[in-house]
C-alpha positions in Angstrom: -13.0 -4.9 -57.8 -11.7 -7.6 -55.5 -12.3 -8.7 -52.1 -10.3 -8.8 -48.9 -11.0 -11.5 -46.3 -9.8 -10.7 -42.6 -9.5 -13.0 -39.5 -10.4 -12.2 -36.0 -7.7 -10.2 -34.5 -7.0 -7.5 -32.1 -5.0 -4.5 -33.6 -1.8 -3.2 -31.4 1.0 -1.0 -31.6 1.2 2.8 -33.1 0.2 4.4 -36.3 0.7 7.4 -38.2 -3.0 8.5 -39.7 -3.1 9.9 -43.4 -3.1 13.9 -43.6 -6.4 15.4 -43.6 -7.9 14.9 -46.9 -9.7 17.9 -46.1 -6.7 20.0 -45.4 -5.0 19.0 -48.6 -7.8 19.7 -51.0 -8.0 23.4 -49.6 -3.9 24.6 -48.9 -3.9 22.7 -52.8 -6.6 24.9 -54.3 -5.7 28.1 -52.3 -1.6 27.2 -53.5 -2.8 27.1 -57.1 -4.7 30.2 -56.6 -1.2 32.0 -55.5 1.0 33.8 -58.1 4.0 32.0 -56.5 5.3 29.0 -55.8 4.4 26.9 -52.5 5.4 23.6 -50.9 2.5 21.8 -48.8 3.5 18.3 -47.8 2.8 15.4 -46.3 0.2 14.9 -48.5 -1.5 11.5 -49.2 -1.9 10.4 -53.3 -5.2 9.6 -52.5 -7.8 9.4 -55.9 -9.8 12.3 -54.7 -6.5 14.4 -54.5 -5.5 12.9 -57.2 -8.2 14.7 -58.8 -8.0 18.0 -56.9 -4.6 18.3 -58.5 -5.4 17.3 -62.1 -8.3 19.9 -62.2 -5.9 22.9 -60.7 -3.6 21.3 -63.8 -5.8 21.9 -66.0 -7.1 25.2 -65.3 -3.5 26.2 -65.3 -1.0 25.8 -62.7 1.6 23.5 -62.5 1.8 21.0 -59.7 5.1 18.6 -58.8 5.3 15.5 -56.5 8.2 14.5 -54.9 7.4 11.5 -52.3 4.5 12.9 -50.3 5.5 16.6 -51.0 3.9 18.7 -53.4 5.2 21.9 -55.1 2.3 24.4 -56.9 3.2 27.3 -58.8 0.2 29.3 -59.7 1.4 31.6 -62.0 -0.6 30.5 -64.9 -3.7 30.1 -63.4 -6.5 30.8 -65.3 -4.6 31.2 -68.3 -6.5 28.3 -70.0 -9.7 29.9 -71.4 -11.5 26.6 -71.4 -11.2 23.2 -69.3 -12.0 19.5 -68.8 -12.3 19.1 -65.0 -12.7 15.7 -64.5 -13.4 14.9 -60.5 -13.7 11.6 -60.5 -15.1 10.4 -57.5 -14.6 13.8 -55.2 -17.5 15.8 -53.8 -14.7 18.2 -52.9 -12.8 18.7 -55.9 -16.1 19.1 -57.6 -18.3 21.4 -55.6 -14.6 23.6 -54.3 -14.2 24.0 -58.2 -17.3 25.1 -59.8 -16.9 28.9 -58.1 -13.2 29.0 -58.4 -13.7 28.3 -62.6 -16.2 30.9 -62.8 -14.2 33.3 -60.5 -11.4 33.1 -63.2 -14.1 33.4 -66.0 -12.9 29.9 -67.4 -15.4 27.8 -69.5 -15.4 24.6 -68.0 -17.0 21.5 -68.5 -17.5 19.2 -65.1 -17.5 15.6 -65.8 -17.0 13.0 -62.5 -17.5 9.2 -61.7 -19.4 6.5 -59.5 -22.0 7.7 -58.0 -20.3 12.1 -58.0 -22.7 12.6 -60.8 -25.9 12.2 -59.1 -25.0 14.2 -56.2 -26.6 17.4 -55.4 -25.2 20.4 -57.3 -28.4 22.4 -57.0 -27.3 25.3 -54.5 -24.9 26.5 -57.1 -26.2 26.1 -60.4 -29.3 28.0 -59.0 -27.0 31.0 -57.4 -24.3 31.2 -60.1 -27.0 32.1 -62.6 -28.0 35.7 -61.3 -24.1 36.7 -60.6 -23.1 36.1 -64.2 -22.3 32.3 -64.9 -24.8 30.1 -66.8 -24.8 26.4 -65.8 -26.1 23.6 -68.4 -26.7 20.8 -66.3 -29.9 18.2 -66.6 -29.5 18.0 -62.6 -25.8 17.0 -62.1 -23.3 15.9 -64.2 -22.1 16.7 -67.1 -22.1 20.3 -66.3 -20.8 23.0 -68.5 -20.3 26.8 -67.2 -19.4 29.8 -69.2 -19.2 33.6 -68.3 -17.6 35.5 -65.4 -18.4 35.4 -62.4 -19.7 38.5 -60.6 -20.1 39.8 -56.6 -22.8 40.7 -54.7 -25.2 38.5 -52.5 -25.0 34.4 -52.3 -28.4 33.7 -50.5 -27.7 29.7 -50.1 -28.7 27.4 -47.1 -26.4 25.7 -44.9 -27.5 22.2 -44.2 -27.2 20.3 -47.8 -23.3 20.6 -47.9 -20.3 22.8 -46.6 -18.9 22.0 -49.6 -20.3 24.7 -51.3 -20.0 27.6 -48.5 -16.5 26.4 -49.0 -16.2 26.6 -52.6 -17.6 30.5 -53.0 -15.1 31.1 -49.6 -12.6 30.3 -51.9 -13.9 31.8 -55.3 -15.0 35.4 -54.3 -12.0 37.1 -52.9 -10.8 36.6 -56.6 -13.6 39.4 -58.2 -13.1 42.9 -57.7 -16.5 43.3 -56.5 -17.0 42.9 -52.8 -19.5 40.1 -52.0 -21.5 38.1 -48.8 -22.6 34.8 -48.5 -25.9 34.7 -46.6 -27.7 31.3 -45.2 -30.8 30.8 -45.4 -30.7 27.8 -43.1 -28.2 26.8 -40.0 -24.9 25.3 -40.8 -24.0 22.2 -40.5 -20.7 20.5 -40.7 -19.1 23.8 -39.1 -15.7 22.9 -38.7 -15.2 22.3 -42.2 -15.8 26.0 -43.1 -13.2 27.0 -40.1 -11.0 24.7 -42.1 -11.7 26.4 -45.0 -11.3 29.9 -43.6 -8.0 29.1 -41.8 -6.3 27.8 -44.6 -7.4 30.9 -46.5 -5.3 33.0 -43.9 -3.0 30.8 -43.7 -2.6 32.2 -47.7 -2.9 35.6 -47.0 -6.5 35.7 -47.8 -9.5 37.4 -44.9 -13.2 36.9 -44.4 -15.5 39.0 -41.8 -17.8 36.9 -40.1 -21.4 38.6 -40.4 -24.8 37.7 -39.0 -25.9 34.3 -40.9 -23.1 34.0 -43.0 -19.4 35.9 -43.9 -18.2 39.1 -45.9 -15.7 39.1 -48.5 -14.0 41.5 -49.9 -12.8 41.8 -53.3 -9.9 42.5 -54.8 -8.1 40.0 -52.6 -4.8 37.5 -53.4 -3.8 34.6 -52.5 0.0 34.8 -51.5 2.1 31.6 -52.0 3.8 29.6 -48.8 5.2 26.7 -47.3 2.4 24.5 -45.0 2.3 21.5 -43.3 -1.2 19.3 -43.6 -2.0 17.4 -40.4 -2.9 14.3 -39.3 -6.7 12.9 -40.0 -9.2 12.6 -37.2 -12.1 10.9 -39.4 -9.3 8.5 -40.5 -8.3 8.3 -36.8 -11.8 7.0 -36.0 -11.3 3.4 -37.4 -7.9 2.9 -35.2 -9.8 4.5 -31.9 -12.8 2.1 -33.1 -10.3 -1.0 -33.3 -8.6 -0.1 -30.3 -12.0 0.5 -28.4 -12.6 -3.1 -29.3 -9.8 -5.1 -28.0 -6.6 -3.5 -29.2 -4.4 -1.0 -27.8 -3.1 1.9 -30.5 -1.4 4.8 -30.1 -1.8 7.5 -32.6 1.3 9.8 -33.4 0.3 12.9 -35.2 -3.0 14.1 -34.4 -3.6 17.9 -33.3 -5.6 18.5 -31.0 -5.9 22.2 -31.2 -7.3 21.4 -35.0 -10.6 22.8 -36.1 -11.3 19.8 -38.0 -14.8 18.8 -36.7 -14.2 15.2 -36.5 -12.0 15.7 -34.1 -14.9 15.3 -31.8 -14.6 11.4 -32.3 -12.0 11.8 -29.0 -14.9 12.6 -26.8 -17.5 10.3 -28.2 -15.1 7.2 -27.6 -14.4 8.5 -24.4 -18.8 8.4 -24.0 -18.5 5.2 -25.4 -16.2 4.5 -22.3 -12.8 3.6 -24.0 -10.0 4.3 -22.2 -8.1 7.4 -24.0 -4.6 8.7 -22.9 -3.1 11.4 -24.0 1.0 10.7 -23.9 3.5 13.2 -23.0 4.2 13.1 -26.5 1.4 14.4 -28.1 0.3 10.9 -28.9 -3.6 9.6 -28.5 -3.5 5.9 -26.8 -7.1 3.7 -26.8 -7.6 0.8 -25.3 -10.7 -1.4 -24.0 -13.0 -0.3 -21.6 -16.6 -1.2 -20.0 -18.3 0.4 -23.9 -21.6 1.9 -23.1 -24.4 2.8 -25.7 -24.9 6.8 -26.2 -26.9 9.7 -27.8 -25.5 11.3 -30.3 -26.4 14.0 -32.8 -24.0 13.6 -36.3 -25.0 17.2 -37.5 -21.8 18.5 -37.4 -19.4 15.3 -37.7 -21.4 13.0 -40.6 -18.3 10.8 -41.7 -17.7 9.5 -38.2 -21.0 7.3 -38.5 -19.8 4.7 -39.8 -16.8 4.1 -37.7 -19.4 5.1 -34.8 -21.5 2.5 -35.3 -19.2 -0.9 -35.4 -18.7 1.0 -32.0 -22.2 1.4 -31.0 -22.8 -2.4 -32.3 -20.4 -4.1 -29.6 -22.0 -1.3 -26.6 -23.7 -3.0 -23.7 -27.1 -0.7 -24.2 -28.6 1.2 -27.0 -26.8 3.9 -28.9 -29.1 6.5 -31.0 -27.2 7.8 -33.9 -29.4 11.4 -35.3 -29.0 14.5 -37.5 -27.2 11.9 -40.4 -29.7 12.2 -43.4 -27.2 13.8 -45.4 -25.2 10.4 -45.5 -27.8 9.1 -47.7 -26.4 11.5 -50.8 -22.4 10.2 -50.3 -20.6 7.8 -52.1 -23.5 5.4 -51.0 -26.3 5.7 -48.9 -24.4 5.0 -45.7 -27.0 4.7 -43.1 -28.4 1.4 -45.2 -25.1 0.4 -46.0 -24.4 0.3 -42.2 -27.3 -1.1 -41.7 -27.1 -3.7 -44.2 -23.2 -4.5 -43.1 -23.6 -5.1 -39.7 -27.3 -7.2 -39.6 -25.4 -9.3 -41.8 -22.2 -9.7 -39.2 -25.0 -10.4 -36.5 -25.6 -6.7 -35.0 -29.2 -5.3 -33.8 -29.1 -1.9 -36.1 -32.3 -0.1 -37.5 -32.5 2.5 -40.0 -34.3 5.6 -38.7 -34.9 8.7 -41.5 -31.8 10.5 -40.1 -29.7 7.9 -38.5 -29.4 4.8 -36.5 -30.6 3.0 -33.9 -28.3 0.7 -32.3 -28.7 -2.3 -29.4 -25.3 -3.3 -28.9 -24.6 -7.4 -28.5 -21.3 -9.3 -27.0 -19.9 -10.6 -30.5 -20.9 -10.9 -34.2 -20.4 -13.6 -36.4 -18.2 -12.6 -39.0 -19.9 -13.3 -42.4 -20.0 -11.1 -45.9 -20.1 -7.3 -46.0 -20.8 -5.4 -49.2 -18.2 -2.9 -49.3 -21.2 -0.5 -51.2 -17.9 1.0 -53.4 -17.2 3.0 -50.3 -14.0 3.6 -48.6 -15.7 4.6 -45.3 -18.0 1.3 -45.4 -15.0 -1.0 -46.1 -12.6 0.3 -43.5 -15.3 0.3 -41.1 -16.7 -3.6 -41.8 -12.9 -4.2 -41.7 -12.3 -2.9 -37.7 -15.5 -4.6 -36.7 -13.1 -8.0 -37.2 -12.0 -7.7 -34.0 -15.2 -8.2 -32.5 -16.1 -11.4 -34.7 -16.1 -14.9 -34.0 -15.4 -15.7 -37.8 -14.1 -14.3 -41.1 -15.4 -11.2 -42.8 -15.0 -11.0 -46.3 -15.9 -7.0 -47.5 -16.0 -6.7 -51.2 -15.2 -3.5 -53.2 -11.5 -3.6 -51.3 -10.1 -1.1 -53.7 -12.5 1.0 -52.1 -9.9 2.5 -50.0 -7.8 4.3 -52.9 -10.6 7.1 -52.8 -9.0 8.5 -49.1 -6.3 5.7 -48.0 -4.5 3.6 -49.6 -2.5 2.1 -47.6 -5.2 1.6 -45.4 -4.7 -2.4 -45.4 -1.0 -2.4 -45.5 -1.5 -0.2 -42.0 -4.4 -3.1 -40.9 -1.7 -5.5 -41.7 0.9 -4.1 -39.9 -1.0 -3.3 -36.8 -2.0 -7.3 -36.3 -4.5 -7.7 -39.0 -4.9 -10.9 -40.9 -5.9 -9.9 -44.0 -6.4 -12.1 -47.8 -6.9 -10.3 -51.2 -9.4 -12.4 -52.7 -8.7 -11.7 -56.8 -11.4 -11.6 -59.7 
């Protein structure tokens, strides 16, 4: 992978963020699920959609691009009786599809890239089991699964990953057996699942909330539609972080009636003590103010850390950063990548077991970054420019195809100085 180098420079002027990741991968899954054809746009060709799509492909329906629209016709679903799924690098695609292939009875085979195949699979090759689909796994992946699935009771907990409370949301209204998902422990990352369960209406498809998890009921299908995917608020946190630190941007399509979870970055940078407008519009503005250190539990919002904590670094005071141990299973460990990122740049940042600990300073340095093959760590190293007194080079630049590609051409755009070092 190659390199970018960017200059000190303050960021101005407005941006559109990417549309939710998050929302795509679901309205795509539950529009491949329909016996119909549906139109869900804009949607970012992002790798991890990229492999959301090919997966739905392959276990039968038949997806179109044209620009940033996608058409889906599930009327063939399932209709393969065995599959390839290959994830690639998403967390998402994979841990969304291994219910939704056993709720169709497909024999799959679950291969993925980077670092996908040593992350946690465990809650659902231990459930899947007892409701009718074997798993041959040595702890991750390859993972092959055969047999249909079956309702009844998912006992699973709910502090590893949404991901899979999300990916049995999505499977079990397929079976004819009515079925609840029960946790075991509290849930974290809640505003995913609301995600999860909206877009499921949105598709003509109802869950009953019950006491420590949901009810499903079975017999249920997904109806095809026409939906819009909105704006990104994790993405948004990199142009609120560069704005907080000298810039002024406005940000154009952001709900704010959204149940993504991350759209709690709006209050945090207000904590932090950035000045945030909301326009007639509908539009976010940021700007510098007097940044203060704060105490914050990352429970329910873990991929705003990193863009958090270039914050937290430039603070006058000390920011505590808890409830984050999870980020040590995602594309990298991202609490030492942080860690490791912004010592080098000249920031007073400690590790803790479950987060960060953070004594803010005036400037950094500017220096090297190791980009950790992470498109969270690179975008982040890459807004904390505009603190520096020198260059930052970041390394792993491509990085950024996993969620935003353009990301650099936005940078760029925006006031960035940026150089693609080659080789």
């Amino acid at each position: 992978m190659s390199s970018i180098t960017i200059s000190p420079s303050c960021l101005s002027g407005t941006v559109s963020v990417p549309p939710s990741k998050s929302a795509a991968h679901r309205a795509i899954i539950c529009a491949a699920l329909a016996k119909g054809v549906s139109h869900i746009a804009p949607v970012e060709l992002s790798d991890d959609i990229r492999a959301t799509v090919s997966c739905m492909e392959q276990l039968g329906a038949s997806l179109r691009w044209d620009g940033n629209s996608l058409t889906v016709d599930g009327t063939g679903i399932f209709s393969p009786k065995s599959a390839l799924l290959d994830c690639g690098e998403s967390g998402s695609t994979l841990r969304f599809l291994i219910p939704v292939a056993a709720a169709g009875g497909t024999d799959a085979s679950f291969v993925g890239h980077g670092r996908l195949p040593e992350r946690p699979i465990g809650v659902l090759t231990d459930c899947l089991p007892s409701h009718g689909t074997d798993c041959i796994t040595k702890g991750g992946l390859p993972l092959q699964i055969h047999g249909q699935l079956r309702g009844g009771l998912f006992e699973i907990p709910g502090d590893v990953s949404s991901q899979f409370i999300t990916g049995l949301l999505l499977a079990l209204p397929l079976l004819p057996e009515d079925s609840e998902i029960r946790l075991t422990s509290p849930l974290q990352s809640a505003g995913y699942i609301q995600m999860t369960l909206n877009t499921m209406k949105d598709f003509g498809v109802f869950v009953t909330p019950a006491a420590n998890g949901w009810l499903i009921q079975g017999g249920q299908a997904y109806q095809s539609r026409s939906c819009t995917v909105e704006g990104d608020w994790s993405q948004a946190a990199f142009y609120l972080t560069a704005g907080a630190l000298g810039g002024r941007i406005t940000i154009d399509n952001l709900s704010l009636s959204s149940a993504q979870g991350d759209k709690a970055c709006l209050e945090l940078y207000r904590q932090f003590g950035a000045e945030i407008t909301l326009e007639d519009n509908g539009a976010i503005t940021v700007a510098p103010g007097k940044l203060r250190g704060i105490t914050l539990n990352a429970e329910q919002i873990p991929d705003l850390v990193p863009a958090l904590a270039v914050t937290a670094a430039l603070c006058e005071g000390r920011t505590v950063i808890t409830g984050a141990a999870r980020l040590r299973i995602k594309e990298c460990d991202r609490l030492a990548a942080m860690q490791d990122g912004l010592s080098r740049l000249g920031a007073r940042i400690t590790e803790t077991p479950d987060g960060l600990i953070i004594d803010g300073v005036s400037r950094l340095k500017g220096g090297f970054a190791e980009g950790y093959h992470d498109h969270r760590i690179v975008m982040s190293m890459a807004v904390a420019a505009a603190a520096c007194d020198g260059d930052i080079t970041i390394s792993d630049k491509e990085s950024i195809n996993k969620s935003y590609p353009t990301f650099f051409e936005e940078y760029s755009r925006l006031g960035g100085i940026c150089h693609v070092n080659l080789g």
